[in-house]
N, C-alpha and C positions, 0 to 999 in steps of 0.2 A: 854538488852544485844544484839550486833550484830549479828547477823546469819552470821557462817561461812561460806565462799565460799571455796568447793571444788574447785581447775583447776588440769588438769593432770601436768603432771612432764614431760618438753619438752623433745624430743626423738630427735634423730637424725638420718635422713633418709639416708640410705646407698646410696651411688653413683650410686650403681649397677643399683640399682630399676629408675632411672634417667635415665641412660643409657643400661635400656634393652628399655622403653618406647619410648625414641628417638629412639634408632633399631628397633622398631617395625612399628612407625612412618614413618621414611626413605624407608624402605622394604618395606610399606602396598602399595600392587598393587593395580586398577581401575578392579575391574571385570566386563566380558562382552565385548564384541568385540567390536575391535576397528572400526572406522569409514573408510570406503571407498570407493568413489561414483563410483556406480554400473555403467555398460556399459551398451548405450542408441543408439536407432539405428540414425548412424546419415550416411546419402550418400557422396558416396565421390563427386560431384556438383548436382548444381541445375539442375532438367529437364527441367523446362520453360524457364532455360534460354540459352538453343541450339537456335538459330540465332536469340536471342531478341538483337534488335537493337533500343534503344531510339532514339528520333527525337535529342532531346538535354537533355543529361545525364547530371544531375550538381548535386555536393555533398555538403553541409556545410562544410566550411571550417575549420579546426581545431580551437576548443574553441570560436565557435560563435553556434548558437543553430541552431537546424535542420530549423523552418521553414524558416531561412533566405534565403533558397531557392527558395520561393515564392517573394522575391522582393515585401513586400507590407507594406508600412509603418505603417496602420491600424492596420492589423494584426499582427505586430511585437510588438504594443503595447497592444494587449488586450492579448497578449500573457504571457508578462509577470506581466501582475496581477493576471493568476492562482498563483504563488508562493504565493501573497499576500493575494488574498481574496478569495479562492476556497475554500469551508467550507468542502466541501467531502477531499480533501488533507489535512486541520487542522484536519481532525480527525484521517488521517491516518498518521498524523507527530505525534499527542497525544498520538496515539497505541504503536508508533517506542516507544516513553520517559517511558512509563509501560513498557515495555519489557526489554528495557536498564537497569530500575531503578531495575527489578528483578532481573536481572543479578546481579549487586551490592549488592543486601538483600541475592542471594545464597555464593555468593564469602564473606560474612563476616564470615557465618556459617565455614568455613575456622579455623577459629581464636579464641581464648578464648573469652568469654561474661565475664566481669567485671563489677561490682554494690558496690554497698553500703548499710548500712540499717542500722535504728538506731532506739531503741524503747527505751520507758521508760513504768513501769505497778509500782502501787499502788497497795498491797492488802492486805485484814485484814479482821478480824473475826474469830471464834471458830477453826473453820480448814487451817489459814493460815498461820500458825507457819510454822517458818524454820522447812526442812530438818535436818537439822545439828542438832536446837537446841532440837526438838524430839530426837533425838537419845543420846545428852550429858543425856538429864533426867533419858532415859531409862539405861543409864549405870549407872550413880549415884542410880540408885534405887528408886529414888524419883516418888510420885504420883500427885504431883503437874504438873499440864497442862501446857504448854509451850507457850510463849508470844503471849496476844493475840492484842499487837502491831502494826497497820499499819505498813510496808515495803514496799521500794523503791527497784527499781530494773533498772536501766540504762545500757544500751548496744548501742556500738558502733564498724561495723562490715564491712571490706572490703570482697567482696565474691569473684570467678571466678569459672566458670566451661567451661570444653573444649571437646567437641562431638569428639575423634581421629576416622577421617575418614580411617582408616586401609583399608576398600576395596571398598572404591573410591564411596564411596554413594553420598556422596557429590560432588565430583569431577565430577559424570559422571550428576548429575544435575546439575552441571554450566555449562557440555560443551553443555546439553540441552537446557541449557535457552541461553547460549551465540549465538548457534544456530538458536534458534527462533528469537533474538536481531535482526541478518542478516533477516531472512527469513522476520519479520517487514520491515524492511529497505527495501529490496529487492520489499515488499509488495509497501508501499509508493515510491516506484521508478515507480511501473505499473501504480500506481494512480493516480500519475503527468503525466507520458507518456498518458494513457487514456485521461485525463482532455485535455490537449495538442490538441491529435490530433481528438477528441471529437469540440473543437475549431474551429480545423481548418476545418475538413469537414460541422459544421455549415456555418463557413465563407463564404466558398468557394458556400456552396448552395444557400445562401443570396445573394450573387452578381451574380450568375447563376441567383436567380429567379427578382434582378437589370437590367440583359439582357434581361430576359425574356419580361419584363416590357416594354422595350425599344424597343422591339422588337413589339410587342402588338401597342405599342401608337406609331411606325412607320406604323402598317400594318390598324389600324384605322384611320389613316389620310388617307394613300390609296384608303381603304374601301368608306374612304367618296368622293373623289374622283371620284372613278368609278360610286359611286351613283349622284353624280352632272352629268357626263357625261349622262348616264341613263335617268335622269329626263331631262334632256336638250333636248336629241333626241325623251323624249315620247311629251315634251311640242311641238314640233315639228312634230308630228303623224309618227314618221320615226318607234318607237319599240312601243310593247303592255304595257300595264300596268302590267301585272307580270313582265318582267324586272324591273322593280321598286321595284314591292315590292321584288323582289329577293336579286335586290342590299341592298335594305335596309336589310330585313332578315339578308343578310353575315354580311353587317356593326354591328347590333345589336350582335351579335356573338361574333364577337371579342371583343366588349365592354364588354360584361360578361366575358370572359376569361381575359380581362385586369383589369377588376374589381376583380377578384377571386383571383387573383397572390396576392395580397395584402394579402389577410391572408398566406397565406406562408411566404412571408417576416416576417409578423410579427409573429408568431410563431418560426422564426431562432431567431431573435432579442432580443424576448424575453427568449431562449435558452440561449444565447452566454451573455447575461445581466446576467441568475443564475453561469455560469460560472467563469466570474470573479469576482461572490460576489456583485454585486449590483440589488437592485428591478430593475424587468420591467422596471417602473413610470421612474424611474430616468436615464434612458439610452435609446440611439439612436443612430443608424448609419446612416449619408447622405447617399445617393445611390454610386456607384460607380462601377469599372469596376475591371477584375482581367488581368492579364497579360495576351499574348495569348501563351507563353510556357508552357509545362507541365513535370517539373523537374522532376527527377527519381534519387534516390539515388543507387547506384551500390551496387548489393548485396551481393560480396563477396564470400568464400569462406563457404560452410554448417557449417564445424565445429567452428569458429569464434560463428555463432550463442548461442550456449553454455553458449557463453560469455558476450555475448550483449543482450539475452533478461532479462528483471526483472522478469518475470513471471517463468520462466526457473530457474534461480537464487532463486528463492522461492522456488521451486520445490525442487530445491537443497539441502539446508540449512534445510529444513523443515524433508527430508531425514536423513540428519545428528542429526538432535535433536532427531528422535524417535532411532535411532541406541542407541542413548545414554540413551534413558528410559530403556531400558534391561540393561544395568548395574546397574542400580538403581533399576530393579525389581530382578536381582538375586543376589543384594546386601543383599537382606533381609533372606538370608538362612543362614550369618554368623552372630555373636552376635556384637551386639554394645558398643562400649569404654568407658565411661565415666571419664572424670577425675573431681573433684573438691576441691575446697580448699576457707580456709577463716582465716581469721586474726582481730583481734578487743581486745573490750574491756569492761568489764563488773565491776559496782560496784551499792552498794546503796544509792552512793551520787554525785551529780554531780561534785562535786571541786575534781578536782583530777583525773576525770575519767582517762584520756589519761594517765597512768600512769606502767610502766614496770609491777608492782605488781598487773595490774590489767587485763594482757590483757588476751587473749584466741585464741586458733589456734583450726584447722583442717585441714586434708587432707586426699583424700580417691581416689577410685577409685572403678568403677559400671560395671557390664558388665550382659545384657539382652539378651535374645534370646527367639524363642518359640522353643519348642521341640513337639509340636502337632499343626497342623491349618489344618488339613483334607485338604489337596492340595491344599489351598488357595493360598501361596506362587508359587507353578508350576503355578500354572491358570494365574498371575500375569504377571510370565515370557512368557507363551504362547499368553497373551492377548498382550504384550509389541513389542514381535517377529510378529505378525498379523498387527499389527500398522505400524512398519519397510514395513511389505511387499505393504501394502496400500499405504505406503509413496514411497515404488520402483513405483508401477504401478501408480500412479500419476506425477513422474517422469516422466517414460518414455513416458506415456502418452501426458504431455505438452510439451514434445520436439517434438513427434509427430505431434502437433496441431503447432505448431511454425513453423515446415517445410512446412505441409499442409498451413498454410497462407501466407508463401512467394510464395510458388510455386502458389497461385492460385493470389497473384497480379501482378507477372511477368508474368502468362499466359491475367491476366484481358488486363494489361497496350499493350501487342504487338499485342492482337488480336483489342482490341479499339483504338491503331494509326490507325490499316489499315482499320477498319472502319471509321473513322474519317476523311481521306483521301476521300475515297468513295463517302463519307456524305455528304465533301464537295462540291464535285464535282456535286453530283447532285442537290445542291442547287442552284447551280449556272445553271444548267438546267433547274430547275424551275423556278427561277425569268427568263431567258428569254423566257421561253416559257407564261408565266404569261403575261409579255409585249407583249411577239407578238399576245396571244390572244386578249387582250384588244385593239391594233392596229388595226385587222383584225374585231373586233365586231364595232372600231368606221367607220370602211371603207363596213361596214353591210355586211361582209362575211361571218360571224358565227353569232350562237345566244348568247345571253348573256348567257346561260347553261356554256358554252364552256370557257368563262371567271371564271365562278367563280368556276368549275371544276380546273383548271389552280391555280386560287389564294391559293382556299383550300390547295391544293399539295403543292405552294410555301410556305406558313405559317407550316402548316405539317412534311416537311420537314426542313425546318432552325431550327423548335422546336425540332426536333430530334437531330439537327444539335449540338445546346446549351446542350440537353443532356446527349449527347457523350462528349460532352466537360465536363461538369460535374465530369461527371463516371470517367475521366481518371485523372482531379484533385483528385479526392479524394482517389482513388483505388490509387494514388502517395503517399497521406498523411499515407493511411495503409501501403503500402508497406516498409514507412521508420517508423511507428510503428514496423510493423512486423518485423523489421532489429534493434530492441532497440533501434532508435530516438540518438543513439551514447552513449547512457550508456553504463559502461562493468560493472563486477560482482567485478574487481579489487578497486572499489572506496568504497566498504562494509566496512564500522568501518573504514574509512578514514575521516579526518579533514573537508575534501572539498567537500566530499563524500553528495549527492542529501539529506540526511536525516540531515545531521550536517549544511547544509548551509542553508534548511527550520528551523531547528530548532531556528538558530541563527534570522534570519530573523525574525520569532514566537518571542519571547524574546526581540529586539529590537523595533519590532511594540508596543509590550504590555506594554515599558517603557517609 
């Protein structure tokens, strides 16, 4: 005999209960304060830049990249293969995609979860008699045992269940994660501008220590020079033999300083090769020279800053995500919603299953809370509010650090023109005082001390000369870091936006 299936007797669910749920739904607020960026000290101008006057100011021209203001075709190209192969940037375009991708796993929590499920069970033996059919026996009065028949049991089941975010638990963890999404984004914006200008000051020291180089194997041929002359006047009994070895000594000198430049170079070289993602082995750069300008990006107005650093923008964003944990921590002092519901179908025989006589519902609704957690809940919210304020004081902290670096390469770039200036001036002092010693030692007026007194200074000087030259390249390349390299904070969760155009770029390479 078949074992009876009980099902309930379908009810029918008032409107009402539909529509208090949707009311409660519509009305559920987000607890926990709302978001709003704190005030940050910012001046109203720069103080370094009271009578800074660039030699020659020149800005990137709208939607061409910042270093095109170095005019150097090398470097415009090793430039743009950070986007390509700068493995520190692929990891922080990889961090942006988990951030984003969380974003999307909290925003579903939004929405009912829908499944399926379908089982089939076999069973039999002494105590696996129907329900049902135990119970016909015991009414008939009969002592006879109830079948002891294997049974089939098949079911087939659509589910849903729906978390109703009534006091924005949910809600205020997606404006946290969406949040952090940017403050990523914002992150990988610093880490290409770094990579960038990480570049470019390699660059630029590489063809500093190109001049050096050239400056070295000009001042060695000199050298040898003044030691021919030397040797000429001793083989003549005119000078002593320490003039000799003296020339020689200097000459030996410079040769080791011309020989030692070479590992600097190659040390940039091999810097600016991990840069754009290839071995050492497999990269070089010929020698070469750099412009003799030194561009300077205008630095604007202080509060623009705001807007144009990534770092600042992180700082930001980062801000706003933890504002948004306190709602989510004093989410937990009210009960949570549950709704769920399911629909199917149950028989002991497959043929047939999907069948009106056969199916089975449910629907319900759950609702949890604690009523004891010894302060655990408070501690929650006071740990959430501590986070917030960590996140102010790092804020304002790195808009602090943001000022502090402009102002210090606007004071770097005016005080190093007017040295520079100076610098050159006395080099050109030197090298003629250098000639006229050497004139005056072959006319045997001085001793040869007095020459290579003379050279040393001249050499000494031009090397400082290149130095200063250096400093002020590069203290350029920060300055238009420090000034966000022309990012705004406007291009966050934008299509074209530094993170969506790596990624796309990422994505294309890899197909």
């Amino acid at each position: 005999m078949k074992p009876t299936v009980v099902r309930p007797k379908p009810v029918t669910r008032p409107s009402s209960v539909a529509a208090a749920i949707a009311a409660c739904v519509c009305a559920g607020c987000a607890v926990g304060p709302n978001y709003h960026r704190p005030a940050a000290p910012v001046p109203q101008q720069f103080k370094e830049a009271d009578g800074w006057k660039a030699a020659e100011p020149r800005e990137a021209a709208s939607g061409t990249d910042w270093w095109s203001v170095y005019n150097d075709a090398t470097l415009d190209g090793l430039e743009k293969q950070i986007d390509v192969s700068n493995q520190t940037l692929k990891a922080s375009e990889a961090a942006w995609r988990q951030a984003v991708a969380l974003v999307s796993q909290t925003r579903a929590g939004l929405f009912p979860t829908v499944g399926v499920s379908a089982a089939a069970t076999r069973s039999g033996g002494a105590g696996a008699g129907s329900a049902a059919g135990a119970a016909a026996a015991a009414a008939a009065g009969s002592a006879a045992s109830v079948s002891q028949h294997p049974t089939n049991q098949f079911e087939l089941a659509g589910t849903a269940s729906w978390d109703i975010d009534i006091w924005g638990k949910i809600r205020r963890t997606l404006e946290s994660n969406v949040a952090n999404a940017q403050a990523s984004e914002a992150d990988l914006a610093a880490a290409r501008l770094s990579a960038q200008a990480t570049l470019a000051s390699d660059y630029i020291e590489l063809r500093v220590a190109d001049e050096q180089k050239q400056l070295l194997d000009e001042t060695v041929e000199a050298f040898k020079r003044s030691l021919q002359i030397t040797q000429n006047q001793y083989d003549v009994g005119v000078v002593a033999k320490a003039d000799v070895i003296t020339a020689q000594t200097q000459l030996q000198g410079a040769q080791s300083q011309q020989i030692a430049i070479g590992v600097t170079r190659a040390t940039l070289e091999h810097a600016i090769a991990v840069l754009v993602g290839k071995a050492p082995a497999d990269f070089s750069l010929a020698p070469g020279t750099l412009g003799a300008s030194v561009p300077v990006a205008p630095s604007g107005v202080p509060s623009s800053l705001l807007e144009r650093r990534p770092d600042v923008a992180a700082a930001e964003r980062s801000m706003a995500a933890t504002n948004a944990l306190i709602g989510v921590a004093v989410a937990a002092y009210f009960p949570d919603l549950t709704l769920s519901g399911s629909y199917g179908f149950a028989s002991n025989v497959v043929a047939g299953l999907i069948r009106a006589p056969n199916n089975l519902w449910s629907a319900g609704a759950s609702a949890s809370d604690a009523l004891l957690d010894f302060g655990a809940r408070s501690a929650q919210v006071r740990q959430a509010r501590a986070g917030y304020d960590i996140s102010v004081a790092n804020y304002r902290q790195t808009v602090l650090t943001a000022f502090q670096q402009v102002e210090d390469e606007l004071a770097t770039l005016r005080i190093l023109e007017q040295q520079y200036q100076v610098q050159d001036q006395t080099v050109k002092s030197a090298n003629l005082a250098a000639q006229l010693m050497l004139n005056q030692y072959k006319a045997g007026i001085v001793a040869y001390t007095a020459v290579v007194t003379a050279q040393a200074i001249a050499l000494s000087d031009a090397q400082t000369l290149l130095t200063i030259r250096q400093n002020r390249l590069t203290a350029s390349v920060t300055l238009i870091q420090a000034l966000g390299g022309g990012w705004t904070s406007t291009s966050l969760g934008k299509s074209d936006g530094t993170a969506a155009t790596l990624a796309a770029q990422d994505a294309a390479q890899n197909h």
